[in-house]
C-alpha positions as CSV (number, residue, x, y, z in Angstrom):
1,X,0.0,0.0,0.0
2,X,2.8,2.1,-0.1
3,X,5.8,3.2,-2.6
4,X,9.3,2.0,-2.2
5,X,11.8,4.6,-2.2
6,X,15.7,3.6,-4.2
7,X,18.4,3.8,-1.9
8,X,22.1,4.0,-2.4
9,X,22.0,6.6,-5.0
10,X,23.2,10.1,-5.1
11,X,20.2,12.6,-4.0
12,X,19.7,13.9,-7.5
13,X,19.7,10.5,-9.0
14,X,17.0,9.5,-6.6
15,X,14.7,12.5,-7.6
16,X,15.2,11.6,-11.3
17,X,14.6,7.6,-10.6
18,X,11.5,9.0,-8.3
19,X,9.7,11.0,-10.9
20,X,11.1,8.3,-14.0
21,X,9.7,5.2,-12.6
22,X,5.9,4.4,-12.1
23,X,4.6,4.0,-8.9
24,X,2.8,0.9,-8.0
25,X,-1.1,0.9,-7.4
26,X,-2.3,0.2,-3.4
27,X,0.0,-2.8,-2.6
28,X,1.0,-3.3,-5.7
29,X,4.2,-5.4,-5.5
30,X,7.6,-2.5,-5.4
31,X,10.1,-3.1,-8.4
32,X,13.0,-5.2,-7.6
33,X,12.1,-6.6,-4.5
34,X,12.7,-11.0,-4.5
35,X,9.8,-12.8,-4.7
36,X,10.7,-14.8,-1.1
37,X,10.5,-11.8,0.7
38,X,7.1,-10.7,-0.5
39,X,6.0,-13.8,0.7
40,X,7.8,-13.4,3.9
41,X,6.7,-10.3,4.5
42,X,3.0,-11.1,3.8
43,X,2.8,-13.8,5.8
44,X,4.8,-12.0,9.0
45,X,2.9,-9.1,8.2
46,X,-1.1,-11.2,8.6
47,X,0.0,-13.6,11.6
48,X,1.1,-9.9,13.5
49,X,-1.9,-8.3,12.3
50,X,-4.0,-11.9,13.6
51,X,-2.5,-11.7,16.8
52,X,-3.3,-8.3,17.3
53,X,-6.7,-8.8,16.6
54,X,-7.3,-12.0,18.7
55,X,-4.9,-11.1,21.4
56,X,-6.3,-7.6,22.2
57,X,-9.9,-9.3,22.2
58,X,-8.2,-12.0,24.8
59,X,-6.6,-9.1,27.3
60,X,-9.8,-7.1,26.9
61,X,-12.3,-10.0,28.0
62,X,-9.8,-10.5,30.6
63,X,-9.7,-6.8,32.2
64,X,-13.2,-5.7,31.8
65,X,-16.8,-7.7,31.0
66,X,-18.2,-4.2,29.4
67,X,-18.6,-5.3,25.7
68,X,-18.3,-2.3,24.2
69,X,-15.2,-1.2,26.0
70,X,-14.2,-4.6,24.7
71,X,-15.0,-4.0,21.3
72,X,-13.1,-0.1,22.1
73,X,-10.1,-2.0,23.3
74,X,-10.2,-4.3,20.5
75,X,-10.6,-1.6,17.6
76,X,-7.8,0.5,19.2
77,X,-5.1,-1.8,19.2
78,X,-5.6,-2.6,15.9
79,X,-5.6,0.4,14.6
80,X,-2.5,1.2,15.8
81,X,-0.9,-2.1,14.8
82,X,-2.6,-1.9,11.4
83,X,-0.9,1.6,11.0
84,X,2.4,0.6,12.1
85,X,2.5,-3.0,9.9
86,X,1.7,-0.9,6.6
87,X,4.2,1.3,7.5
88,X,7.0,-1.3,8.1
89,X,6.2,-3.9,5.3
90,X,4.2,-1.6,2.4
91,X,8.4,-0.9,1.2
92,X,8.5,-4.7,0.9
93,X,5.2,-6.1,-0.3
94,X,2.8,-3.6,-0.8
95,X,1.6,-4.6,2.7
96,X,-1.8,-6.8,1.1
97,X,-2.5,-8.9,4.5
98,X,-5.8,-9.6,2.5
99,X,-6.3,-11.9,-0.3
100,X,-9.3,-9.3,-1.3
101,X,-7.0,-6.5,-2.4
102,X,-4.7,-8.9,-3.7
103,X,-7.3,-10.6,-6.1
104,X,-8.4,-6.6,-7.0
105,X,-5.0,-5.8,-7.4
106,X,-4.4,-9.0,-10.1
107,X,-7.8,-7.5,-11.8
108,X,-6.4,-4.8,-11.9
109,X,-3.2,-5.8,-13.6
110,X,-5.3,-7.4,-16.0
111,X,-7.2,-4.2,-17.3
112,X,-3.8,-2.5,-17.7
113,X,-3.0,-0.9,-14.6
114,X,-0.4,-1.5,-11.9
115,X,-1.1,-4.9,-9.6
116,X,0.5,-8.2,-9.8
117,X,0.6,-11.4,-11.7
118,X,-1.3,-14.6,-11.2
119,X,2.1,-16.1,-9.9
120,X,2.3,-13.6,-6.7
121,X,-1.5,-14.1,-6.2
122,X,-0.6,-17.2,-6.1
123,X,2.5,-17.1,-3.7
124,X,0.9,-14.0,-1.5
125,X,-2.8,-15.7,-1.2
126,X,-1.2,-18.8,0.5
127,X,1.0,-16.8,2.8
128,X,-1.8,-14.9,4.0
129,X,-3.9,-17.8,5.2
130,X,-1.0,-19.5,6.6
131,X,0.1,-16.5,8.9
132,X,-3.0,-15.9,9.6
133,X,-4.0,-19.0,11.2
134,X,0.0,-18.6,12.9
135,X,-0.8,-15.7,14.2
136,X,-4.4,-17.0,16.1
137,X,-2.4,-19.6,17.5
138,X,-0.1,-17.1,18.6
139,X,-1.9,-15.0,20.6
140,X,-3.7,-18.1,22.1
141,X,-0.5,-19.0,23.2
142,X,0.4,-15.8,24.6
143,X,-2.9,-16.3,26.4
144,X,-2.7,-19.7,28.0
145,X,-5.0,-20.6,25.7
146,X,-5.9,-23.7,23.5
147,X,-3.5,-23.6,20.8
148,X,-5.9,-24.8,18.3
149,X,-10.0,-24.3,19.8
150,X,-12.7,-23.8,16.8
151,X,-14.6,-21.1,18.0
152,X,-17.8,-21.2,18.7
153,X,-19.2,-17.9,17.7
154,X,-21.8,-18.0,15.3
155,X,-21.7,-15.1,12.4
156,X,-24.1,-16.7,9.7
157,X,-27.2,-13.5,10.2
158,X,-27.8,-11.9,7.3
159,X,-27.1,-8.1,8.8
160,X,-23.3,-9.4,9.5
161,X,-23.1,-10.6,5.9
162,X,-24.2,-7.6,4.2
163,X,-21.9,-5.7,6.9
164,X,-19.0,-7.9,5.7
165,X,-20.0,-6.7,1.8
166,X,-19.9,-2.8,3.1
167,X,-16.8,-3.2,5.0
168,X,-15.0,-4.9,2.2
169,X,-16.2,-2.4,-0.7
170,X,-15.4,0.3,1.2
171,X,-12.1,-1.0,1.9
172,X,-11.0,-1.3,-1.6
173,X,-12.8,1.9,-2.7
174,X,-10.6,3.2,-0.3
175,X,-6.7,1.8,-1.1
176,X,-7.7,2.3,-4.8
177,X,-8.6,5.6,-4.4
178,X,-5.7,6.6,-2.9
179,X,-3.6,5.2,-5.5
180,X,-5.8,7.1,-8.0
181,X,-5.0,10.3,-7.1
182,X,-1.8,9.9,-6.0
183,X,-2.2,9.9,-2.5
184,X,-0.8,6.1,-1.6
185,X,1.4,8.0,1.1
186,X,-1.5,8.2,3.6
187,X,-2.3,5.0,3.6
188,X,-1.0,3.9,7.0
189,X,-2.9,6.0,8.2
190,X,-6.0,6.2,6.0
191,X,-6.5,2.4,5.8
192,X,-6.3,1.6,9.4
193,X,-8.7,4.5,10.5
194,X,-11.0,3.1,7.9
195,X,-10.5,-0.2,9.4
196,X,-11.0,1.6,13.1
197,X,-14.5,3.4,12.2
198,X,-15.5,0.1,10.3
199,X,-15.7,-1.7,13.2
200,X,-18.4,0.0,14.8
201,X,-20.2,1.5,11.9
202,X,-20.7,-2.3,10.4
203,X,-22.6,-5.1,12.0
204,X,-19.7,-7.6,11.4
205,X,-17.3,-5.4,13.2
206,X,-15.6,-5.8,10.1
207,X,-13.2,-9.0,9.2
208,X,-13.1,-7.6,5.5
209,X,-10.6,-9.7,4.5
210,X,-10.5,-13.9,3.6
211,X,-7.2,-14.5,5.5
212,X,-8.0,-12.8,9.0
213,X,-11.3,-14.9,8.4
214,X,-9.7,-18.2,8.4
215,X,-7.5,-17.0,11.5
216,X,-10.1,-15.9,13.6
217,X,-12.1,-19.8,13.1
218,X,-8.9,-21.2,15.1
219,X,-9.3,-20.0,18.2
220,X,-12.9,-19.8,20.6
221,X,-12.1,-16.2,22.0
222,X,-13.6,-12.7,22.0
223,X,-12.5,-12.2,18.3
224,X,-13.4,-15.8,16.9
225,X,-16.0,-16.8,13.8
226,X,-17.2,-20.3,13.8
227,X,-16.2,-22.5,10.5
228,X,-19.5,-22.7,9.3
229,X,-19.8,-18.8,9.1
230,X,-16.6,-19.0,7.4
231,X,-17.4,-19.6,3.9
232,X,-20.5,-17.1,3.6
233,X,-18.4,-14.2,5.0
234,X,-15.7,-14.8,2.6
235,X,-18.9,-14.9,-0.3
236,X,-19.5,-11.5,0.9
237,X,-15.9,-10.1,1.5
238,X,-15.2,-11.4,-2.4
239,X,-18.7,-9.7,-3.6
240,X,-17.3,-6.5,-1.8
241,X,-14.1,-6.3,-3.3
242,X,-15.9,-6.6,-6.6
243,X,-18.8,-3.8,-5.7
244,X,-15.5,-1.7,-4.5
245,X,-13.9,-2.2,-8.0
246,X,-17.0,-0.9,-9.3
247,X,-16.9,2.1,-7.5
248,X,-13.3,3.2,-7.9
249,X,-14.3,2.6,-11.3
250,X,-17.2,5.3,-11.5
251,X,-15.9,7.8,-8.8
252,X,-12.2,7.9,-10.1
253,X,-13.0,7.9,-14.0
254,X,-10.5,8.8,-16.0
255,X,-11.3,11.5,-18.7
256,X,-10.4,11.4,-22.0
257,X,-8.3,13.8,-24.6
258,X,-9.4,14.8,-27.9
259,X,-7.6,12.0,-29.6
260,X,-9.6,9.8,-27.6
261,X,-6.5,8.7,-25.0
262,X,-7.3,8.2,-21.6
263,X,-5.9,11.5,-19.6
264,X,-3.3,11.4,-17.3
């Protein structure tokens, strides 16, 4: 979600490469950056973000049985870690954590803009579900808790699904937006307040993303989803990425010059 900056070059050589090369779309993968560590990087990057989620929902069960200053407790924390993970890996992989806005960034690709190839979907899509299930299992264990517990916490209504489709289409209109009109700088800060307000403004206290989904099925704690609502929220986070696609589409349209180009 963020732009890489060259290093090892003189300061005017770095303004020129700057302005020279194109900048890559919201997470789209930074130029010359191996393949492994992408990976690496997504996968370190979900199982922290996991763990923040689950274990701040643990600790805040723990120290008050107010639900809402639960839910306050659990929204803060990840805000801030959201913030801070974007800002750390976005150099190294675009800082996806979400197969989501990786599948809209491959689209993407495909209609000619910046994104990646079916080959890092399929190397960052993987990583995301395995660090995300690391990272519940992490804060369990943090916790005392079962490493491995399915939860238990039903999310199949439909209000929590059409949340999940609102939360996710507002996330991608969001990152996609940004990289529009050249304003992918604020994303650590944009994306996790989105993220923040999102999880009291939707039903679902929004998961919006496939990966954090799986996670959250393997452990029975404040921030858990049963198995069985697994599949359905995924439906909805997928039809959300698509309905945000849409939008950026019709909010950001590019105009046209009299030969009929697309402007700049």
């Amino acid at each position: 979600m963020t732009a890489t900056e060259p290093v090892g070059t003189a300061p005017h050589a770095e303004t020129v490469i700057a302005a020279d090369a194109p900048q890559p779309a919201p997470g789209a993968t930074p130029p010359r950056t191996p393949l492994i560590a992408r990976a690496a990087a997504e996968l370190v990057g979900t199982a922290a973000l996991v763990a923040i989620v689950v274990g701040s929902g643990i600790q805040a069960t723990e120290l008050t049985q107010d639900v809402a200053l639960q839910l306050l407790a659990n929204s803060t924390a990840t805000v801030f870690g959201l913030g801070v993970l974007i800002t750390l890996l976005g150099p190294v992989s675009g800082a996806h954590f979400n197969p989501a806005v990786t599948l809209a960034e491959w689209w993407n690709a495909r209609r000619g803009g910046a994104g990646v190839t079916a080959r890092e979907v399929a190397v960052y899509v993987p990583s995301q579900i395995v660090g995300a299930i690391a990272g519940a299992i992490l804060a369990d264990a943090m916790f005392g808790e079962p490493l491995v517990e399915w939860s238990t916490h039903d999310r199949s209504a439909g209000n929590l699904l059409l949340g999940e489709v609102v939360a996710t289409a507002g996330l991608i209109l969001l990152i996609f937006g940004l990289a529009r009109t050249d304003r992918l700088r604020f994303a650590p800060v944009a994306v996790a307040s989105y993220i923040g307000a999102a999880y009291w403004f939707t039903s679902s206290t929004s998961f919006a993303n496939p990966a954090v989904t799986i996670g959250r099925a393997f452990t029975d704690t404040f921030a858990g989803i049963a198995p069985a609502s697994v599949p359905a929220f995924i439906a909805m986070q997928l039809l959300g990425a698509v309905a945000g696609l849409a939008l950026v589409a019709v909010i950001f349209l590019r105009g046209r010059t009299a030969t009929g180009t697309p402007a700049a």
